[in-house]
N, C-alpha and C positions, 0 to 999 in steps of 0.2 A: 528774182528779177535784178539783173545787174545794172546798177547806177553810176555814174559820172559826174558830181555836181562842182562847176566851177564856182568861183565866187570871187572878189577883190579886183576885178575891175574896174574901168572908171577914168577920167577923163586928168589927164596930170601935165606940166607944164614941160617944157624944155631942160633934161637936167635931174627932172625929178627923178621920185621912185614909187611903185606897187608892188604889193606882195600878191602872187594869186596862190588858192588854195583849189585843192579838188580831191573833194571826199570820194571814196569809194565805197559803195555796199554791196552785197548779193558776189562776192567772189573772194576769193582767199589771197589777200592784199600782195601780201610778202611772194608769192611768185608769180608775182608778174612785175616785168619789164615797165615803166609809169615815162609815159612822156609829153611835152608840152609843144605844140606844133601851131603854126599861126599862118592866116589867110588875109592878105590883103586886097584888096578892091581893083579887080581884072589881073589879078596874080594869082598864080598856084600856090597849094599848104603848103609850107615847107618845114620841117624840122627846126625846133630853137635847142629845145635841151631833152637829154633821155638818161632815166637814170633806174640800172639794173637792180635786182631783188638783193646783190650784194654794195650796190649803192656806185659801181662804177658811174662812172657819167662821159658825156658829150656832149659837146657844145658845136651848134653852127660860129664862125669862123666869127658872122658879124655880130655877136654876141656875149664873144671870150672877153672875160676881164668886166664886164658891166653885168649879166645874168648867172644868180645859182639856183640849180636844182637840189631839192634835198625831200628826202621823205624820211614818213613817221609810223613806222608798222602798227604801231601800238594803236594810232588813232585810223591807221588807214587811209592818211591823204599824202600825197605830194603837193611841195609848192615850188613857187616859180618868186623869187627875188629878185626883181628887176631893176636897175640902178642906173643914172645917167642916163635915163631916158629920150630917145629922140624924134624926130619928125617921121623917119622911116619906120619905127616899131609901129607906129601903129596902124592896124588891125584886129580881126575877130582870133583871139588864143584859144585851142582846143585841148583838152589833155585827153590823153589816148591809155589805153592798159592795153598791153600785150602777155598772153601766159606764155613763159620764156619755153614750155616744152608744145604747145596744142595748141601752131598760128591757126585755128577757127577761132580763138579765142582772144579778139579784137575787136574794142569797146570805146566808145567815142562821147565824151559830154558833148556837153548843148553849144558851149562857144560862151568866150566870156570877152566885151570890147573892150581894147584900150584905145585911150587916144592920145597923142602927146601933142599938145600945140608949139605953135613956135613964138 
């Protein structure tokens, strides 16, 4: 059974920072594609950061320079380093697995909130 588990969310001020984490189990970490994507309230998901089984990455645009992606084969998570937090980040952040060769193979955690006040 493949899992998703976010975690490190939570409620931070203007400025601030959170770290999120998202364990993966029940699939073989390192090939797949690990991304972080976020939903806010009467807005569509959209992409924040994606980061390939060789550790490429991408950034949405309003993003660059304040959020890193980075993963850890060895534990099997990606996290999401979010810095300079602001009134527009928040939303529910989902992390996604993609297996970069067999797209039926896309997996979605639970959703984890942030909120950043002003």
């Amino acid at each position: 059974q493949v899992q998703l588990v976010e975690s490190g969310g939570g409620l931070v001020q203007f400025g601030g920072s959170l770290r999120l984490s998202c364990a993966a189990s029940g699939i073989i970490f390192a090939r797949y594609a690990m991304g972080w994507y976020r939903q806010a309230p009467g807005k569509e998901r959209e992409l924040v950061a994606r980061i390939t089984p060789g550790s490429s990455t991408v950034y949405a645009d309003s993003v660059k320079g304040r959020f890193t992606i980075s993963r850890d084969n060895s534990k099997s998570t990606v996290y999401l380093q979010m810095n300079d937090l602001k009134p527009d980040d928040t939303a529910v952040y989902y992390c996604n697995g993609h297996h970069v060769g067999r797209m039926t193979e896309d997996y979605w955690g639970q959703g984890s909130q942030v909120t950043v006040s002003s």
